[in-house]
C-alpha positions in Angstrom: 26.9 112.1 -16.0 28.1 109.2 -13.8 31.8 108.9 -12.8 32.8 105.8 -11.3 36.4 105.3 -10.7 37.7 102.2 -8.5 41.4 100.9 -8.3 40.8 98.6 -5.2 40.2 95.3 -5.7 36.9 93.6 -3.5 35.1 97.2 -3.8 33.7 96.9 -7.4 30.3 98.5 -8.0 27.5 95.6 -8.0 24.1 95.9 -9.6 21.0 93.4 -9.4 18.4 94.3 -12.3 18.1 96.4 -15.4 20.3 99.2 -16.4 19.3 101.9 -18.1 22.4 104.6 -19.7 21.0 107.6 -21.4 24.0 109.9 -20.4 27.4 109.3 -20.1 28.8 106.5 -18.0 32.8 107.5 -17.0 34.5 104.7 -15.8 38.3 104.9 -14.4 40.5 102.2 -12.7 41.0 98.1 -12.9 37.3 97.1 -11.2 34.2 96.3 -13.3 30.5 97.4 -13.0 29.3 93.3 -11.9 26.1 92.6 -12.8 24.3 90.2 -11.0 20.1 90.4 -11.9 17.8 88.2 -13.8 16.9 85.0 -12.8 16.7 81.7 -15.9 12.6 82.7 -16.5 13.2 87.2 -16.3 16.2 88.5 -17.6 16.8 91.9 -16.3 18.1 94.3 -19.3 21.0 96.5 -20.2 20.3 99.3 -22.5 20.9 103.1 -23.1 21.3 105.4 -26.2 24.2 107.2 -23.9 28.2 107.0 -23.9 29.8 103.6 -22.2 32.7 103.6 -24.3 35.1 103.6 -21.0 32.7 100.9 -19.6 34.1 97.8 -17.6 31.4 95.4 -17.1 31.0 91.7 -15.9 27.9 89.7 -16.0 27.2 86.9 -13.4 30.2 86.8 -10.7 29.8 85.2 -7.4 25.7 84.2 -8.6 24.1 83.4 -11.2 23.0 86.2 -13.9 20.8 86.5 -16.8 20.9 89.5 -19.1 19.9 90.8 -22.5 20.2 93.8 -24.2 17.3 96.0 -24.9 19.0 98.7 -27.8 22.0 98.3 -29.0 25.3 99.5 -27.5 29.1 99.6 -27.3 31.2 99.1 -24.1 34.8 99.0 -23.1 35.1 96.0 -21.4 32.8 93.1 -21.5 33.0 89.8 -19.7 30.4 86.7 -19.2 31.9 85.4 -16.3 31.2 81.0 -14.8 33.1 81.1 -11.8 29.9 79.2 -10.0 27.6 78.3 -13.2 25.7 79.0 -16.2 25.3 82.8 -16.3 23.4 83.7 -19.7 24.0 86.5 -21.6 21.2 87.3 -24.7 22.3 90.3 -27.7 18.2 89.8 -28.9 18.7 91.1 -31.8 21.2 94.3 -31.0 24.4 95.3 -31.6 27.2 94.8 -28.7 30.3 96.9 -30.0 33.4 96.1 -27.5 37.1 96.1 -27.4 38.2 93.8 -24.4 35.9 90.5 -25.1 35.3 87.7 -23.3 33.0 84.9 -23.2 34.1 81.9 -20.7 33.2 78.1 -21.2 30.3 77.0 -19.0 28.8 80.1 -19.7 25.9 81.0 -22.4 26.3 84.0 -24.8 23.6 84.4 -27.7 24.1 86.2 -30.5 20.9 85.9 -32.5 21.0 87.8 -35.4 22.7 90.3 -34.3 26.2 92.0 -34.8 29.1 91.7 -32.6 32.3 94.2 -33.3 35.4 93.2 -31.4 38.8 95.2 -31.5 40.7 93.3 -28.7 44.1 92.2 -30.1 43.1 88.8 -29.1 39.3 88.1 -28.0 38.9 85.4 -25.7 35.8 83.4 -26.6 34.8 79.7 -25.6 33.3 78.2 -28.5 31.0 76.2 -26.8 29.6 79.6 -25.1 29.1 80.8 -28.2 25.7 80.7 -29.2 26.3 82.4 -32.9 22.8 82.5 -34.6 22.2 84.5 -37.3 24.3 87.3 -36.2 27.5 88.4 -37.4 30.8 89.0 -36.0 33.4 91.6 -37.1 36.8 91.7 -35.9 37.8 95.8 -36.7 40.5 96.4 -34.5 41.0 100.9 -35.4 37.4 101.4 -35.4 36.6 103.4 -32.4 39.6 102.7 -29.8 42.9 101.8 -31.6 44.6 100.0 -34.4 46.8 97.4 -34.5 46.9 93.7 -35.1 44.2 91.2 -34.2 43.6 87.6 -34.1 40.4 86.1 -34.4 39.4 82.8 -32.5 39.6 79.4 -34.1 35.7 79.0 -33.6 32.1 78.8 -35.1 30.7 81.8 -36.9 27.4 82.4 -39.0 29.0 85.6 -40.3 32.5 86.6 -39.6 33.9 90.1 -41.4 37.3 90.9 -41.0 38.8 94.8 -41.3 42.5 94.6 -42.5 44.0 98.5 -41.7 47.0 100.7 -42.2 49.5 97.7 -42.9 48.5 95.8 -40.2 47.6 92.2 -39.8 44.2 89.9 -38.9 45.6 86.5 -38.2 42.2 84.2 -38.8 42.7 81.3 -36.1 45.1 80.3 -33.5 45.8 76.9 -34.5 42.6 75.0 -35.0 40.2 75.3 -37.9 38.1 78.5 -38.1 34.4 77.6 -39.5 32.0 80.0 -40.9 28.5 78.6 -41.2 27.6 81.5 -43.8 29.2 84.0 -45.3 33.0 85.0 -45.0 34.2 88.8 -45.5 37.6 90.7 -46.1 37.5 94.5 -46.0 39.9 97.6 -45.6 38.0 100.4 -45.5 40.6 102.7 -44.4 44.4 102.9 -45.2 45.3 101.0 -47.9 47.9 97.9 -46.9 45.9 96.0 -44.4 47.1 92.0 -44.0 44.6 88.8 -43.6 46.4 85.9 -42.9 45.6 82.5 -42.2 49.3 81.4 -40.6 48.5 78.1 -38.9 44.5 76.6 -39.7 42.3 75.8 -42.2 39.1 78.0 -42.6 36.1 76.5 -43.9 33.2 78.7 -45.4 29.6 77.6 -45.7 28.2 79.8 -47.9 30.6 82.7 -49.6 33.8 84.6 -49.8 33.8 88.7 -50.3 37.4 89.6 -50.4 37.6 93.6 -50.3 34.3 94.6 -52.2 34.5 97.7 -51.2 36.9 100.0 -49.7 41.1 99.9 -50.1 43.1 97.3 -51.1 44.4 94.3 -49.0 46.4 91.7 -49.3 45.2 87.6 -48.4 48.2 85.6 -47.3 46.9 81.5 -47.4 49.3 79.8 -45.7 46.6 76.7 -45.2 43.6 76.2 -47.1 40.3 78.1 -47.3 37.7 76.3 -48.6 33.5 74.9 -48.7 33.3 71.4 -48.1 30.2 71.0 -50.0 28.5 72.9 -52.5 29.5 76.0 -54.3 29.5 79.5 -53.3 30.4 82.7 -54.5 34.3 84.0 -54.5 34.0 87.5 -55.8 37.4 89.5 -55.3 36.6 93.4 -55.5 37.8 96.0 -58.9 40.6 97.1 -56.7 44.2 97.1 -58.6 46.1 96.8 -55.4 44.2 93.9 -54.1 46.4 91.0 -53.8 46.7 87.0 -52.6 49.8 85.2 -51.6 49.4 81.7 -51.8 51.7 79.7 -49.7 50.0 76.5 -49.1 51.3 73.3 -50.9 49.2 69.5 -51.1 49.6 66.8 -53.2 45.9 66.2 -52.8 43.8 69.7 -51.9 43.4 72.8 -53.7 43.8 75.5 -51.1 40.9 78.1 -52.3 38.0 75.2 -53.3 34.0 75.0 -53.6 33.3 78.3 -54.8 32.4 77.8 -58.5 33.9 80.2 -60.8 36.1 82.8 -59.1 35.7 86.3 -59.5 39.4 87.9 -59.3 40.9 91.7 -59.9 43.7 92.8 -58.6 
């Protein structure tokens, strides 16, 4: 067990190479773990089959760093820091499961085809930084630290999954169009009532829509449109009873669900 608990600011706890958590990592106060190893041609690696779910971390601040993770993980707190540059940050293939996110412009952050889970009411993510991949990300704010409602970045995705919960709402995009490269999922698999909403942006999906396959029912509120802008894909709408979509969105010229073939709708 290591206890690190820091409330002064100036007298966080740097590290310059790999690091290694097999036990449990305890971290109290405002201060982050900074780490500051790897160079542009060795990344140093972060990895551990232990507990950093109270975990404050920062990579690159005050130099230059260049990470990647080794197994897959979940911590608290994670920020990829550019107050002086390019610092780098690589998933390589693994999971990163956080609550506080955020990935700052100037920076690099790779997701490969990996999966990033983000419960931060509102993730802060550069979309240029954003290196998406193959991976997927899933915004499932009540999974591990709390629930509530969440809104998801207007930026690129390969795979975005959304978790509606317990009559709260996932607001997709904060006023600029959301784009999903591949596929786009809705799911509640808790509490039945959960709210997907897209209140001010478009979303565009390259590939298809799953709108509560499995688990409880949820409702879609389209305020703008959600569409493919070339091709068809799949719209399948899962056997639940309760499942429901609100259509709000009004053109004299565009459908607001288009490109997906023949619909698939229960519900």
């Amino acid at each position: 067990t290591f206890t690190y608990s820091n409330t002064t600011s100036g007298h966080s706890l740097y590290t310059y190479g790999d690091i290694v958590i097999d036990g449990t990592f305890t971290h109290t106060g405002s201060y982050y773990v900074v780490c500051n190893g790897g160079t542009s041609s060795i990344y140093s690696t972060l990895s551990g089959s232990g507990s950093m779910n109270t975990l404050k971390m920062i990579v690159g601040y005050g130099r230059l760093a260049y990470y990647k993770l080794s197994s897959s993980i979940q911590i608290y707190d994670f920020s990829l820091a550019n107050d002086i540059g390019t610092s780098v940050f690589d998933m390589n293939e693994n999971d990163l499961t956080t609550y506080y996110c955020t990935i700052d412009g100037s920076t690099l952050f790779y997701q490969k085809a990996g999966v990033l889970r983000i419960e931060q009411t509102t993730a802060v993510i550069d979309d240029a930084a954003f290196i998406e991949g193959a991976g997927t990300t899933y915004f499932s704010k009540g999974t591990s630290w709390s629930s509530g409602n969440q809104t998801i970045p207007s930026i690129t995705y390969y795979n975005l999954k959304v978790r509606t919960n317990n009559g709260y709402t996932a607001t997709i995009g904060s006023g600029s169009t959301v784009t999903v490269t591949n596929d786009l999922t809705f799911t509640n698999i808790s509490t039945a009532g959960g709210i997907a909403t897209n209140s001010s942006n478009d979303i565009i999906v390259g590939n298809n829509l799953y709108i509560g396959n499995t688990g409880n029912a949820l409702t879609l509120n389209l305020v703008n449109r959600l569409y493919r802008n070339s091709g068809s894909g799949v719209l399948t709408m899962g056997n639940v009873a309760a499942h429901t979509i609100n259509i709000t969105y009004a053109s004299s010229t565009n459908f607001c669900i288009d490109g997906f073939g023949t619909p698939i709708f229960y519900g």
